[in-house]
Structures are given as C-alpha cells and as structure tokens.
N, C-alpha and C positions, 0 to 999 in steps of 0.2 A: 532612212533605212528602217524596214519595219521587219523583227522576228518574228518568226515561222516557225511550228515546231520540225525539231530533226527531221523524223520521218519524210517530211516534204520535201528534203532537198537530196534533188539529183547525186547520187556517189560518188561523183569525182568534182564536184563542187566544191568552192572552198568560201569556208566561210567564220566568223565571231561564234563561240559557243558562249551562251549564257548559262548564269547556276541554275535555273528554276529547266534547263533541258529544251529552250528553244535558241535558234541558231539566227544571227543579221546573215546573209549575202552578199558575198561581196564582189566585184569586176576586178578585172585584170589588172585594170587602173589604179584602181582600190587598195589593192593587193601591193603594187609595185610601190606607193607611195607609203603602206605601211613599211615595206621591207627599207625603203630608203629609212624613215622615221629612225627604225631599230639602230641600220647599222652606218648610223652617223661615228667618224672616227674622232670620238672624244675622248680623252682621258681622264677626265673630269666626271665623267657620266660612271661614277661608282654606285654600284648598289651593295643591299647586305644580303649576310647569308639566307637571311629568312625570306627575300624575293627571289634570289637565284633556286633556291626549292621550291615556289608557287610556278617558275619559268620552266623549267624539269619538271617536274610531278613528280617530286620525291619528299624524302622527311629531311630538315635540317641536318639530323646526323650524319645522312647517305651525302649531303655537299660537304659535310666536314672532313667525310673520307675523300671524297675528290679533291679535295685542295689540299688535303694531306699528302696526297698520292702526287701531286703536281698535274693531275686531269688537266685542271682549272687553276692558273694562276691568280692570284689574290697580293694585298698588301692591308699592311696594318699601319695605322699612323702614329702608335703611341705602342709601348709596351703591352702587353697583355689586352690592347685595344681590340676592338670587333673586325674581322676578317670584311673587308671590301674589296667585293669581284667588278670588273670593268663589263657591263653590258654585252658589251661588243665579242669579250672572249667567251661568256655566255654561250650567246648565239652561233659563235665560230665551233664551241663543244656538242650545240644540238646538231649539227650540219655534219661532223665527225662522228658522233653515233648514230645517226640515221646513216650515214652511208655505211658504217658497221656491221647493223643489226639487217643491213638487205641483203650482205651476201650470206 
C-alpha cells in the first residue's frame, strides 16, 4: 500500500487517512476485512476513555458526557477505576449518529 496525497483520490473512495495529510487506498476487500477486524463480538476487547475520543474525534470530556448520559455503555472494574468502553458499542455509537446526523 503506498500513500498518495488527498487531493488525488477520487471522492467517493475510501480509504486510511495519515497525520502528515496523505491517504493509503483501500478495495472493497480491504475494506470488508477491516470492518470484520473492528467488529469482532468480544467482550474482552475493552478500551479506555482516551481511545473511544481518538475513535469519535472528540475531547475526553465530550466521552465522559456520553457515558454519562448512557450514549455509550462503559464498566469499571474497581471503584473509582477508569471507565472501559467495549470496541464494539463504539462502532455500533458511530453507525447510530451517522445515521442521525443524515437526516
């Protein structure tokens, strides 16, 4: 896979955005094998709050509100422990506001 800057790629292409603003390409194939990657049904595959904010494009605070709110379900393992979101409900929260924010 070689990055290309933006510009170059067709608009309804989809593809890896890198930091420095150029994009990988990816195929359908590509594609489908990431989506399977993501939404493997494991319960064990917790993350914290500081990657469910890099996965959104939000600030920490704005996922505190969400699991506050019960947007996004979370568990703690310990008393006053670190809030750990499951991947999985993640990805099921982008899927619910993308389909929100279309109509």
């Amino acid at each position: 896979m070689k990055a290309v800057p933006q510009e170059e790629m067709p608009a309804d292409s989809i593809c890896l955005t890198i930091g420095d603003g150029r994009v990988i390409p990816l195929t359908k194939d590509q594609v489908s094998r990431v989506m399977e990657a993501l939404m493997v049904d494991d319960e064990t595959d917790l993350i914290p709050t500081g990657q469910v904010a890099r996965m959104l494009g939000v600030t920490p605070v704005t996922v505190r509100r969400l699991l506050d709110s019960g947007a996004i379900p979370y568990v703690r393992y310990v008393d006053g422990g670190k809030r750990m979101v499951s991947r999985r409900d993640v990805i099921e929260f982008m899927g619910r506001r993308s389909v929100s924010d279309q109509r």
